[in-house]
N, C-alpha and C positions, 0 to 999 in steps of 0.2 A: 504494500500500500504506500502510495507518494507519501513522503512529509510535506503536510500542510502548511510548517512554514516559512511564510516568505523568504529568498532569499536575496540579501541585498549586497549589491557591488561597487562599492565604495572607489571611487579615484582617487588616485594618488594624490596625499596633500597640497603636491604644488600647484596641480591642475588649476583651480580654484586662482591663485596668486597670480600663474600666468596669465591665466580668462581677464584677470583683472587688467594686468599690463597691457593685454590687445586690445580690452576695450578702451582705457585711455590714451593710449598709441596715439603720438599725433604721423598724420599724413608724410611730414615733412619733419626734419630733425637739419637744421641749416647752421653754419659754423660759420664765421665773418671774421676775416682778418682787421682786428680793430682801427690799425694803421689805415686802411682803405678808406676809412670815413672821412677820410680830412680834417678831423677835428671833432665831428659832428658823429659819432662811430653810435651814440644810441638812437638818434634820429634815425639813422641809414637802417638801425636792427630795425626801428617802429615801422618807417614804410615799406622796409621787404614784409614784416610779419602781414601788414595791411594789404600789401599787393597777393600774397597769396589767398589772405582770407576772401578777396574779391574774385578770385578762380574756385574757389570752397574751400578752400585746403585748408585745414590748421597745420601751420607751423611753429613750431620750437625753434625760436632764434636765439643765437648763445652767440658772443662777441670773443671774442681769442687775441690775447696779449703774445702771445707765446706761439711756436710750433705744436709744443708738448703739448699746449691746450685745446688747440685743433682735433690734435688727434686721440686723447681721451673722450673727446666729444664725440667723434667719429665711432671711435673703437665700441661706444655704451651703445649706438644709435644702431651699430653692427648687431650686435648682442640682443639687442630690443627690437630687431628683424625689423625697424622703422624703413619701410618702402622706399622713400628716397634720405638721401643722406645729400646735403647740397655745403659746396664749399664757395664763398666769395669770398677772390682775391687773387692775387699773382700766379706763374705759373709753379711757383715755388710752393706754394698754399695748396693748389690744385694735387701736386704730388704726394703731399704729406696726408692728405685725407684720401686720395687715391688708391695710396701703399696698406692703409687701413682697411679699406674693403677687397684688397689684393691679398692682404695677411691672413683671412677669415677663409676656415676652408668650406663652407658650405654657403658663404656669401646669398642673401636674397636683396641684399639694395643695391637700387642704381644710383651712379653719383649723377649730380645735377649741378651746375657749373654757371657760378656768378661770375663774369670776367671783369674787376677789378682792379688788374694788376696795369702794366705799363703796357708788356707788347703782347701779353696773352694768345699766346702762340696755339696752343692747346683748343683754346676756343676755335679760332679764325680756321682750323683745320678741320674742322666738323664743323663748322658754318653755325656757330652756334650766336646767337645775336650777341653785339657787342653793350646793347644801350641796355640799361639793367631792366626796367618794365618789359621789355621786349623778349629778355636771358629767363626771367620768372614766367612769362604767360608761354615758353617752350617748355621749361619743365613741368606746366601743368597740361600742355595739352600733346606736347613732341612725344615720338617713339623710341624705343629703348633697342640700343645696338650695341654688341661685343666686339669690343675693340681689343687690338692688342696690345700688350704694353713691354716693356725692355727690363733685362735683370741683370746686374752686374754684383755678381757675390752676396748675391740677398737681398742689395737694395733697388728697390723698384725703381723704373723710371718711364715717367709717361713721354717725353721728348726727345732728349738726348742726352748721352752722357761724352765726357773729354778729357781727353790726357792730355798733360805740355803745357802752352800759352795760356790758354783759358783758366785753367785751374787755377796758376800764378795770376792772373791777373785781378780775380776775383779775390782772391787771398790779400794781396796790397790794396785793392779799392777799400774791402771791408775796416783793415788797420786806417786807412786814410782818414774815412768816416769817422770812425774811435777819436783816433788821435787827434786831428785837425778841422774837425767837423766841418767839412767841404760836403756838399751834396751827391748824391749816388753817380751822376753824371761826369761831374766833373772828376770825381775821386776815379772815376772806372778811367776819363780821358791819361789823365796821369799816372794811374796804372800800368795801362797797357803802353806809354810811351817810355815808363822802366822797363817793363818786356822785354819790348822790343831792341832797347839799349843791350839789355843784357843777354837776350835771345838764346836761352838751351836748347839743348838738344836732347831729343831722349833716344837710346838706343833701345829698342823691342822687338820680338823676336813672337809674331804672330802665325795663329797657327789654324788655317783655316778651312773648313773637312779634312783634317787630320794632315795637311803639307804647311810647313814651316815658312815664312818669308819673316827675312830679315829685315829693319827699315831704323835709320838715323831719318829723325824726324821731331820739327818744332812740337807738330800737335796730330794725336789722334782722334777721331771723331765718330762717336755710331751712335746713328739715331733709329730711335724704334717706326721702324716704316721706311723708304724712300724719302729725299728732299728732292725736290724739281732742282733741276741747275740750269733753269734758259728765262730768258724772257722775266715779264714784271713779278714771274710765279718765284722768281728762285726765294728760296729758303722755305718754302711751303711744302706739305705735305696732301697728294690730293687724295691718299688714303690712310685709314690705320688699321687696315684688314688686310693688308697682304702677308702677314706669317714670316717678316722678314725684315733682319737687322739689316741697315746701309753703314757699309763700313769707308772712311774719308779720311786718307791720309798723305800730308802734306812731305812730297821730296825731300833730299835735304840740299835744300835753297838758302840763299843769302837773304838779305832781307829788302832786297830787290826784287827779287823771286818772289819773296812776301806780297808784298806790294804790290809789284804782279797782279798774282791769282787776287787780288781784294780788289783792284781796277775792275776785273774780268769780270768779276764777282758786282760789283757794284752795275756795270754794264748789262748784265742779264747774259753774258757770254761763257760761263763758268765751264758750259761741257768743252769749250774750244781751249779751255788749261793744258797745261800740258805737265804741271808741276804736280800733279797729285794721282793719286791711283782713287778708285772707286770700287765698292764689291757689293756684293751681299749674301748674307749667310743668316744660319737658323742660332747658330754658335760660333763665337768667336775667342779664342784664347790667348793672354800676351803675358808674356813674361818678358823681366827688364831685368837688371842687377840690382835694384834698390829691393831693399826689403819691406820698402813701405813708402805709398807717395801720392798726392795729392787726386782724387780724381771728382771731377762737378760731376752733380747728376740735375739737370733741370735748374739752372744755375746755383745751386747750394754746391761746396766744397766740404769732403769727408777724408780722413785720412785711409787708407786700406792696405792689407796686407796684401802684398804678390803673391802668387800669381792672381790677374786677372779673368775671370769666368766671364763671356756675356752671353746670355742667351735672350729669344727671342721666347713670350708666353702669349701665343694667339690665344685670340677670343674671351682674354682673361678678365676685362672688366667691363662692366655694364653701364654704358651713356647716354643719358636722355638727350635728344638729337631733332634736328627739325626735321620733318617726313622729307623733303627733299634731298637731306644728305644723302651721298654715295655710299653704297655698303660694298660696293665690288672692287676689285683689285685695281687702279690706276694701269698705265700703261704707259710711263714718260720711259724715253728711251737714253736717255744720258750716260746709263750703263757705261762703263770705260773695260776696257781688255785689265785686264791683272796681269803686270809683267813685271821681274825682280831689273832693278837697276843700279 
């Protein structure tokens, strides 16, 4: 004969706490580099929160002093499976809340992209609006594409990362700033004119589908996707789905040579150089004699242990995007032969 009775199946206590967290879940969890406001950094929080509330969205706007506070912000909004997670501010800002839903291995937010910063490179390559009203009503109403992103030893990079000049010169602009409190522009012009004074060389030893090339050279350069090298496009990226690191390395030139390829370069003629090689690969390896040395990932400067890893992670991060971007592989032909010289 059945037991009459009832029997009851209890859910796990936390069911209840989490039910709770989704229901208050806001839509939007947004991080704002406070620098960005020009002064005005709770105003800017009030009418992002207001412009989303006018698409429906409730957002969670949090203002950020700090890198580190970015991405605590990010990291909880991970954690709290908050649908979109939105970063405004530089491309530097953009990375650091990027690398957070890149760290997460079951990731379900997409990031949503305030461009804030100076040249917001990241945006303008996904066509992502530049005017802020314009950057908020695509994140609420744009489609969501997997884009790829660049890894160099663990650290993510949505852009590009550099060995050589770059790193140094970013390194002295930032001490300039400190020191002499000159502004970012002028502190980067005087930078890079000690550079160029003092012009290293790095000796590396890359290694690319597993064959070795040698290369004394000012500066290494790989960016996550192709760069166009012609026309008014150069420095732009007309995809970030194609599954493939661009590898950019500069001869070993005088600093005439330099100068050069940056005429060629400012001319929109850069595939007509003749001072640089060009490649692309899924993985790229470099080893130097230093045991540890400077390398930018998306203009920030880290110190890293050699050897250098870089690989390419397709389809790795989720971008709210206007329906007109491109999700398909570009096709610029710039491509250069790889020859050891």
């Amino acid at each position: 004969m059945p037991d009459p009775t009832p029997t009851h199946h209890h859910a796990p206590a936390a069911a209840p706490a989490q039910a709770a967290v989704l229901l208050h879940r806001p839509d939007v969890v947004a991080t704002i580099n406070a620098r960005a406001g020009g002064g005005h950094a709770q105003a800017l929080a009030a009418h992002i929160t207001g412009q989303f509330a006018r698409h429906g969205l409730h957002a969670s706007v949090h203002l950020a002093q700090r890198g580190e506070d970015m991405l605590a912000v990010a990291r909880q909004a991970v954690a709290d499976q908050v649908p979109v997670v939105v970063v405004g501010g530089g491309d530097g800002s953009i990375n650091a809340v990027a690398s957070a839903l890149l760290a997460a291995p079951h990731c379900c937010s997409a990031l949503g992209v305030l461009p804030l910063g100076t040249l917001n490179h990241f945006a303008k390559d996904l066509n992502i609006p530049l005017e802020l009203d314009e950057a908020i009503a695509n994140i609420a109403s744009g489609r969501r594409l997997r884009v790829d992103s660049g890894e160099v030893n663990g650290q993510a990079f949505i852009n590009n990362s550099s060995l050589g000049l770059y790193p140094d010169i970013v390194r002295e602009r930032e001490k300039q700033q400190a020191r002499l409190g000159r502004g970012k522009w002028l502190a980067f012009t005087w930078a890079a004119l000690g550079a160029l004074r003092r012009y290293p060389f790095l000796r590396v030893r890359l290694y690319i589908d597993g064959q070795p090339h040698w290369r004394r050279t000012p500066f290494v350069f790989i960016g996550n996707n192709r760069y166009l090298m012609r026309g008014l496009d150069i420095g732009k990226r007309s995809t970030l789905t194609e599954g493939q690191l661009s590898l950019y390395v500069c001869h070993h030139t005088g600093r005439w040579g330099l100068l050069r390829l940056a005429l060629h370069a400012l001319f929109g003629r850069l595939e007509q150089a003749h001072d640089f090689d060009v490649l692309s690969a899924t993985e790229i390896h470099i080893e130097t004699h230093r045991k540890r040395m400077r390398v930018a990932t998306d203009g920030e400067v880290l110190i890293m242990q050699t050897p250098l890893h870089y690989r390419i992670r397709p389809a790795s991060l989720e971008v709210i995007v206007p329906h007109e971007t491109a999700s398909a592989p570009g096709h610029d032909s710039a491509d250069k032969l790889w020859g050891d010289h």
